[in-house]
N, C-alpha and C positions, 0 to 999 in steps of 0.2 A: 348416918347413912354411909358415909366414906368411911368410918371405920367397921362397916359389917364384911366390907368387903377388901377388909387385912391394911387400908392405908391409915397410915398416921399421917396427918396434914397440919399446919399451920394457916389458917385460913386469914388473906388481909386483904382488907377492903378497901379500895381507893375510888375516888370520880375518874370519870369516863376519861378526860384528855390526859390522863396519867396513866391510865390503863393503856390506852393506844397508843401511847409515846413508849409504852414497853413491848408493848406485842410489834410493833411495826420496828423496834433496836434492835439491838443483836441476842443471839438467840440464848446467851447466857440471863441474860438483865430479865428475857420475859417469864420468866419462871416455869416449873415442871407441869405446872395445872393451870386453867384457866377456866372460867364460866363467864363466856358474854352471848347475850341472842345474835344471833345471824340469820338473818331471811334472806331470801333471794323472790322479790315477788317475779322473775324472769320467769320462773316454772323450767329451769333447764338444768340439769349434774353440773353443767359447767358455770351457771351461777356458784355451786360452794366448791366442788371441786380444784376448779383453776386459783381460785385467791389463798383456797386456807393450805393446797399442797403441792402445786408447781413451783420449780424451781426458782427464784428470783420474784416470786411473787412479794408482795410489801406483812401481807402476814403469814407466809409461808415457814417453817423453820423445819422445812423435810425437802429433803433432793435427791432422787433418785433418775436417773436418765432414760430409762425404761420408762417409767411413768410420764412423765413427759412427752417420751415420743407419742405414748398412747394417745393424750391429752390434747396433744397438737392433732395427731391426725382427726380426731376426735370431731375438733373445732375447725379443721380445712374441709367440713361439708356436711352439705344440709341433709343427708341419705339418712334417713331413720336406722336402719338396717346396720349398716358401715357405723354408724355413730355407736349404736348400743354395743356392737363388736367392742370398739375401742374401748368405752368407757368400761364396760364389761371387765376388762384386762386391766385398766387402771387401778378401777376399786379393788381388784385381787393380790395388785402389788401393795394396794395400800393394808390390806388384811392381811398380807405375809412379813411385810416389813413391820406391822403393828406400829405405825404411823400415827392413828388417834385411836384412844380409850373410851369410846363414847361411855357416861355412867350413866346417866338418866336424858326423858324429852321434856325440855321445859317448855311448857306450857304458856300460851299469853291469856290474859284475862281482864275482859271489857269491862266497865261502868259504864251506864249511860244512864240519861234521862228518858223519861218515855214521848219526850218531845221532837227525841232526836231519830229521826227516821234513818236505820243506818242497816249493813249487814258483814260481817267479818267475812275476809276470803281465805281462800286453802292457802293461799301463801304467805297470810297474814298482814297482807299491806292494810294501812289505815290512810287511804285516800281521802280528804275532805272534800273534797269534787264531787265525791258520791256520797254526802251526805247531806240531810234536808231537816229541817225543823220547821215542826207542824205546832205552835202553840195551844 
């Protein structure tokens, strides 16, 4: 799939507290590509927005100031209106600077028993609070 679309990769696979001990060091160590899921069940821009590309963020490895200010104003208020402004101008810094390569949406995918009375949300959380078992 990555090579249809011209990249040659070396693909290497590690567990999770190795993965995040590189994505949260410095920005040489965490390498050119990555695939981890990321949810934000918050329902807000600023759930992935502010972690994966503000500055000084813990996995951020993009800084630009502009973007920032956007981000901040963004988050200094609850205005629908004012907010979609800012965020708006964010995501436009972030598409001119080509900041992320999105390649593909990965998908999550359930098993369950038919005992387990359960229902997946738009943000993908798997809360056990909301689930019930009907023997």
């Amino acid at each position: 799939m990555l090579g249809d679309v011209g990249l040659k990769v070396e693909i290497a696979m590690m567990d999770q507290p190795t993965f995040i001990r590189r994505r949260l060091g410095r920005a040489d160590e965490a390498g050119h590509m990555s695939l981890g899921r990321w949810a934000c069940a918050c329902q807000d821009a600023d759930g992935m927005i502010y972690p994966m590309f503000r500055t000084g963020s813990a996995f951020s490895k993009y800084a630009n100031p502009a973007f920032d200010r956007e981000v901040d104003a963004a988050r200094a208020t609850i205005e629908t209106a004012q907010r979609i402004v800012h965020y708006r101008r964010a995501l436009a810094l972030l598409n001119e600077d080509v900041a992320s390569v999105p390649l593909y949406q990965d998908f999550a995918i359930y098993g369950a028993r038919r005992e387990l009375v359960w229902q997946t949300t738009p943000a993908e959380s798997l809360t056990i609070m909301e689930m019930d078992w009907r023997p």
